[in-house]
N, CA, C and O atoms as a DFTB+ gen file, in Angstrom:
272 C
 N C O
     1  1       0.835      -1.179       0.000
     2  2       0.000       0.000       0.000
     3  2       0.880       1.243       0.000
     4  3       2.042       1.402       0.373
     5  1      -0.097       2.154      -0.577
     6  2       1.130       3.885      -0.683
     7  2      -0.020       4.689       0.264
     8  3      -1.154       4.269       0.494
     9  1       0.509       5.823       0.701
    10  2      -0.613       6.581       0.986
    11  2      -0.532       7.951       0.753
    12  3       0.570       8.324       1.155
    13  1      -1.299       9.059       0.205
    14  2      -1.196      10.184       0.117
    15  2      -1.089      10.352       1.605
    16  3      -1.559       9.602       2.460
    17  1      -0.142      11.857       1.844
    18  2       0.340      12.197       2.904
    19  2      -1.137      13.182       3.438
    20  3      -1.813      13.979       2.787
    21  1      -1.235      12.817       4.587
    22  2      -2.081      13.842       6.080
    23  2      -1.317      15.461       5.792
    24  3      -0.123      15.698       5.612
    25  1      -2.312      16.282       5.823
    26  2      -3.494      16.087       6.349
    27  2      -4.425      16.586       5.252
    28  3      -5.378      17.307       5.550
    29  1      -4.228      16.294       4.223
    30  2      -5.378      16.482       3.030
    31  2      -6.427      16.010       3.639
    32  3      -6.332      15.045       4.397
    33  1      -7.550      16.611       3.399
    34  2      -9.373      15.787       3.313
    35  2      -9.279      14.548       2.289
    36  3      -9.702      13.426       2.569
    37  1      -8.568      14.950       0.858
    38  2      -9.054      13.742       0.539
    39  2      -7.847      12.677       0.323
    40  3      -7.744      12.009      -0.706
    41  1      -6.818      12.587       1.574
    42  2      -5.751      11.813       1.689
    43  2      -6.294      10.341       1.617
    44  3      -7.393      10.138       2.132
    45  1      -5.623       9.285       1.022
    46  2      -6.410       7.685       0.721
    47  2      -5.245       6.822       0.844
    48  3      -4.169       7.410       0.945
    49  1      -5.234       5.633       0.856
    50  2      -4.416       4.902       0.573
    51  2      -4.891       3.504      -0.633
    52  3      -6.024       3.037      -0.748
    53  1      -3.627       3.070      -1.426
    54  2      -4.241       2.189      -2.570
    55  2      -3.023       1.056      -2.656
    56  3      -2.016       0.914      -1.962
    57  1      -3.401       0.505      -3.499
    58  2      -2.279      -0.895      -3.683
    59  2      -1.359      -0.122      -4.804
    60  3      -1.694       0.847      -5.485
    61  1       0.023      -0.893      -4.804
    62  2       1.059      -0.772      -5.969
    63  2       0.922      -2.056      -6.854
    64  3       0.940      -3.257      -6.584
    65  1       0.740      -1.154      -8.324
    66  2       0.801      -2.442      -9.070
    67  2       2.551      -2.746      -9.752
    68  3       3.042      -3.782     -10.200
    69  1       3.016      -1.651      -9.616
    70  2       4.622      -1.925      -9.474
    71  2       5.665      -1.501      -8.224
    72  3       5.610      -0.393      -7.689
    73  1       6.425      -2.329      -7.918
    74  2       6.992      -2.137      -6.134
    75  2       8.378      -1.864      -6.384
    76  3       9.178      -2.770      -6.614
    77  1       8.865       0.010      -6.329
    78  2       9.816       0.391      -6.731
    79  2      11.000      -0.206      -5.935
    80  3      10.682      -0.685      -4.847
    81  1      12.276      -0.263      -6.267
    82  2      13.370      -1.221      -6.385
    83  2      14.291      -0.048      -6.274
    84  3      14.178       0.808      -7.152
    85  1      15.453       0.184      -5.054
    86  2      16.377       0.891      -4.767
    87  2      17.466      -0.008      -4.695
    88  3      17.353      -1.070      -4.082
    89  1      18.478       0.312      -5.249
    90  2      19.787      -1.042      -4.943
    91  2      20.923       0.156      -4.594
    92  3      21.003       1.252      -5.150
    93  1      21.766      -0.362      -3.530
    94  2      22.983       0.588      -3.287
    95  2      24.503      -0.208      -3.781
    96  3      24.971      -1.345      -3.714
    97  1      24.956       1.219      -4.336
    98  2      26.240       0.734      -5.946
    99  2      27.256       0.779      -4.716
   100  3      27.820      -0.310      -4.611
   101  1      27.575       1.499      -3.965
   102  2      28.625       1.671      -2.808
   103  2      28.690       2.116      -1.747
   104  3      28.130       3.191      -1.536
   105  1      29.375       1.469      -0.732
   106  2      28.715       1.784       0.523
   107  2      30.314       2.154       0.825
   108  3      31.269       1.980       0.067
   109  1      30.305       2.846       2.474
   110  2      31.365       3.052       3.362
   111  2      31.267       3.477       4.330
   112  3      30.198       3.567       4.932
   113  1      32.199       3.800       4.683
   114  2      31.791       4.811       6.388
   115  2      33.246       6.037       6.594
   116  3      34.382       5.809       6.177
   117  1      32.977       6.828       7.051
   118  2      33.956       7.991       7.403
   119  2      34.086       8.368       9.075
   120  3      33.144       8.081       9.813
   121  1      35.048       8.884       9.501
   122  2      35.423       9.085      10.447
   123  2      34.522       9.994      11.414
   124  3      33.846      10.969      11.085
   125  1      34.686       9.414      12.738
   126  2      33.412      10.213      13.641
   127  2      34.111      11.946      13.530
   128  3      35.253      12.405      13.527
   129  1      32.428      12.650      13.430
   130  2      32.982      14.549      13.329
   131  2      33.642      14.398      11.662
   132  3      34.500      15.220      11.340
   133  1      33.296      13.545      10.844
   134  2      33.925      13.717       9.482
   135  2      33.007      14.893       8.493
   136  3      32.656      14.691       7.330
   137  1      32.722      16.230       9.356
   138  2      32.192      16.731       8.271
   139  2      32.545      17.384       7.103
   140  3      31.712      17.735       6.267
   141  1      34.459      17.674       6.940
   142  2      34.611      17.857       6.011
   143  2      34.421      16.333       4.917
   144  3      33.696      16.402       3.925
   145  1      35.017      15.293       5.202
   146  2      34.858      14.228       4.447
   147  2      33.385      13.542       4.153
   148  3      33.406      12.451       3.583
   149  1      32.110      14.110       4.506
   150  2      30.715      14.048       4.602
   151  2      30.817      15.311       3.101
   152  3      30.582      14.675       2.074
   153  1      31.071      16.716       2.809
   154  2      31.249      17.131       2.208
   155  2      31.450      16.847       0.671
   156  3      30.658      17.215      -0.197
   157  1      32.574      16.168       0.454
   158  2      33.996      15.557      -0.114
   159  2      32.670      14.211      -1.238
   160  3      32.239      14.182      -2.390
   161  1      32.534      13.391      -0.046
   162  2      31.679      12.368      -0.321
   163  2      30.214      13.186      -0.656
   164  3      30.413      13.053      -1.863
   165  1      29.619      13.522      -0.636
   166  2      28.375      14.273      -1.256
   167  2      28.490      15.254      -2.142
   168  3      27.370      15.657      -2.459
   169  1      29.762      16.085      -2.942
   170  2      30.537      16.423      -3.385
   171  2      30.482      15.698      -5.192
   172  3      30.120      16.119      -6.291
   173  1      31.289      13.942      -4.446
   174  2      31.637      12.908      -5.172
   175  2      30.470      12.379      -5.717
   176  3      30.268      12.426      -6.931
   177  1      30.018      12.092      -5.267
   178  2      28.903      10.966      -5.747
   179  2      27.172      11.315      -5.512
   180  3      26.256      10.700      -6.058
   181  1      27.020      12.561      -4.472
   182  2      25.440      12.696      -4.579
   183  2      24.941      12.153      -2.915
   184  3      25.675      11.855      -1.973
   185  1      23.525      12.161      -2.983
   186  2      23.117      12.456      -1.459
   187  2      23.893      11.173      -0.772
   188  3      24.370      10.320      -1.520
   189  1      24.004      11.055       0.542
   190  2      24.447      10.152       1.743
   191  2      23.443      10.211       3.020
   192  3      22.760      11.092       3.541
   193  1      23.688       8.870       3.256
   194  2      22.686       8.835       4.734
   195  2      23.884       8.733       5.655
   196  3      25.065       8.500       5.397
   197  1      23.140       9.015       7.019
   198  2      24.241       9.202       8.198
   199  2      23.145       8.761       9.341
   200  3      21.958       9.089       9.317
   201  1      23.758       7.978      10.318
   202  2      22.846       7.349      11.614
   203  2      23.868       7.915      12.942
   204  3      24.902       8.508      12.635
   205  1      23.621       7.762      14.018
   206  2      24.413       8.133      14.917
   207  2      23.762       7.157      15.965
   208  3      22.586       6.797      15.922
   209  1      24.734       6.755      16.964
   210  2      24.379       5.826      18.095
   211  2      24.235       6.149      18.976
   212  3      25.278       6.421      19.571
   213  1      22.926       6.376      19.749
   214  2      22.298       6.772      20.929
   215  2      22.160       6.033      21.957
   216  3      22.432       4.839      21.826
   217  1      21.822       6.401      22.914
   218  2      21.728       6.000      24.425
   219  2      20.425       5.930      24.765
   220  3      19.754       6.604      23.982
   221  1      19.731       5.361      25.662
   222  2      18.389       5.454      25.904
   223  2      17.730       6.686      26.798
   224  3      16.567       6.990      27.062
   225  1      18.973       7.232      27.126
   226  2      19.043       8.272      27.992
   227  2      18.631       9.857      26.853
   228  3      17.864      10.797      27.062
   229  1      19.418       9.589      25.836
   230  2      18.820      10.719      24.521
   231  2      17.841      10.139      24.279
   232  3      16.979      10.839      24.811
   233  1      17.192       9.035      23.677
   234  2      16.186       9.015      23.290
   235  2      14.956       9.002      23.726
   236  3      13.920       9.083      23.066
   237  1      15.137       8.865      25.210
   238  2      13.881       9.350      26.053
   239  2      13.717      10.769      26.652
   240  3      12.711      11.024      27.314
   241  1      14.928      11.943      26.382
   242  2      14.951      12.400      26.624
   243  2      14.769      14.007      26.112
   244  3      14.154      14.936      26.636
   245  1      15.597      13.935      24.818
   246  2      16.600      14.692      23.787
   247  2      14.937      15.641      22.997
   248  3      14.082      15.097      22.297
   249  1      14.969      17.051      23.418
   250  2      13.625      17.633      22.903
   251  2      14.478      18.709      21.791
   252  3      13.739      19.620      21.418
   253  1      15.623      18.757      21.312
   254  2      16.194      19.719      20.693
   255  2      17.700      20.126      20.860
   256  3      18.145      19.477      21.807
   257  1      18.406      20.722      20.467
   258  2      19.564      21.748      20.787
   259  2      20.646      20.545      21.128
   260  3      20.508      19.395      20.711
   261  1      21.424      20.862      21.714
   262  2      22.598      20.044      21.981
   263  2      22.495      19.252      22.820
   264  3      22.044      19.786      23.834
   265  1      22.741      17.878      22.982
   266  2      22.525      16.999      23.801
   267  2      24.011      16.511      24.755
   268  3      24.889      15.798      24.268
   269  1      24.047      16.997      26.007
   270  2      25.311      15.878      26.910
   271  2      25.146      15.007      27.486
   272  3      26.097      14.414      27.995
């Protein structure tokens, strides 16, 4: 199923009769605080995802701004 996004009135959801297909050509990883090399690499090749590893302590906690 897809769904038009909230909060339209006439937001719906329907079936896919084709189920789009993302494949990743190269992967890696860069150094923690790598934002010049985050740069460099988006630069090179186009958008990048980035995750960061949290504590349960940020994630129950963390409402904005800088977190210690």
């Amino acid at each position: 199923m897809d769904c038009t996004p909230p909060p339209f009135p006439d937001s719906f959801c329907y079936a896919l009769d084709n189920y789009p297909s993302v494949k990743v050509d190269q992967f890696g990883s860069l150094p923690v605080n790598g934002i010049d090399a985050m740069k460099k690499e988006i630069y090179a090749r186009g958008p990048i995802t980035c995750s960061i590893m949290a504590t349960k302590k940020f994630e129950e906690e963390y409402t904005g701004g800088i977190f210690s």
